[in-house]
C-alpha positions as CSV (number, residue, x, y, z in Angstrom):
1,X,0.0,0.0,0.0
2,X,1.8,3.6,-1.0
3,X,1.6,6.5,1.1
4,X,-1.3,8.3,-0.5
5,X,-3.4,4.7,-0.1
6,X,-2.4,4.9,3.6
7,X,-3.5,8.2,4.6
8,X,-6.8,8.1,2.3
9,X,-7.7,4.9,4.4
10,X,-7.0,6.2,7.9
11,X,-8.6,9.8,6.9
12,X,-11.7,8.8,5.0
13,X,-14.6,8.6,7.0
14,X,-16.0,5.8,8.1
15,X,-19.1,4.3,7.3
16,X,-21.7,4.2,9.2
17,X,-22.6,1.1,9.0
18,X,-21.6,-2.0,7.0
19,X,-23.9,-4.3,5.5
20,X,-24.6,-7.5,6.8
21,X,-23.9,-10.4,4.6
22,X,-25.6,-13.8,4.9
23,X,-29.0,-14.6,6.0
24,X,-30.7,-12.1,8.9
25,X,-33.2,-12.8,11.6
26,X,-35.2,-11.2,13.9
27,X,-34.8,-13.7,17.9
28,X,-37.5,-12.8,20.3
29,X,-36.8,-14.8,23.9
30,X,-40.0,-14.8,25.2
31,X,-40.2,-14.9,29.9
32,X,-41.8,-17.4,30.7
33,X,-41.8,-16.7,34.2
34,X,-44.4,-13.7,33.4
35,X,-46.6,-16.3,33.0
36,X,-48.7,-14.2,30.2
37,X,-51.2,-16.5,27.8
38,X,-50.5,-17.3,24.5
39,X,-52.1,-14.8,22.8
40,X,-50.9,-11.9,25.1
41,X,-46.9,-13.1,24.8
42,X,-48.1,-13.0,20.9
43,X,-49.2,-9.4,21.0
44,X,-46.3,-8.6,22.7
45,X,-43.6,-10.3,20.0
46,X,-45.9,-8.4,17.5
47,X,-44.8,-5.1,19.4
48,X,-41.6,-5.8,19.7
49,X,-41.2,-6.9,15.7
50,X,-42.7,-3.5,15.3
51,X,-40.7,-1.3,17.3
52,X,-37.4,-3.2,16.3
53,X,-38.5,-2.6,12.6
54,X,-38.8,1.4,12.9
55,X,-35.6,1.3,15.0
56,X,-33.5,-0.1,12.1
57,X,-35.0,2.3,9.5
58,X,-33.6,5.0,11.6
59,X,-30.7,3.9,12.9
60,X,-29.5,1.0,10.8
61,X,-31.3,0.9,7.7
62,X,-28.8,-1.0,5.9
63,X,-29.1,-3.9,8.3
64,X,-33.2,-3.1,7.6
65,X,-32.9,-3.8,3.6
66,X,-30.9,-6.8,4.7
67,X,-33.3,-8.4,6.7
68,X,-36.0,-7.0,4.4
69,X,-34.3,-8.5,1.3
70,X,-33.4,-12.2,3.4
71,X,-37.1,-12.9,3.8
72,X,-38.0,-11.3,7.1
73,X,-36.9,-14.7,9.4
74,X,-38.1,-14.4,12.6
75,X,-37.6,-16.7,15.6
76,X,-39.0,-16.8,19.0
77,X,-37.4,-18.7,21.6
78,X,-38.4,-20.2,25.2
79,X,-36.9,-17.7,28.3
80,X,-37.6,-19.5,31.6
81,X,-37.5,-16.8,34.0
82,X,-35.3,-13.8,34.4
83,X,-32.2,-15.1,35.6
84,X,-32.5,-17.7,32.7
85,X,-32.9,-14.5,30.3
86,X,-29.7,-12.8,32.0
């Protein structure tokens, strides 16, 4: 790498965020020991999708068209209690 290569790498700005390659996916762990019904802990995963969705348009789009453009996986997973969670 020459000199001028050099400096343009450690002076050009950085971007602000790379994009993600290989397959994305959303993980929702799920406490148990709230002992909330089935369709409530639904509801609740449905909120969080949505909230984590408008969160990555502003603050990580990239990561957003990734996921978008990976077929929207999205995985919820058993937490028993809050020291199981932690």
């Amino acid at each position: 790498m020459g000199l001028r290569s050099f400096i343009h790498k450690m002076t050009a700005p950085r971007p602000s965020e790379r994009i993600p390659k290989g397959d994305m996916k959303m993980v929702f762990v799920v406490n148990h020991g709230l002992k909330m019904g089935k369709g409530k802990i639904a509801a609740q995963v449905g909120h969080g999708a949505v909230k984590a969705v408008m969160n990555a348009g502003e603050k990580r789009p990239a990561s957003l068209e990734a996921w978008l453009a990976t077929g929207q996986k999205k995985i919820c997973v058993k937490g028993l209690d809050a020291d199981h969670l932690i």
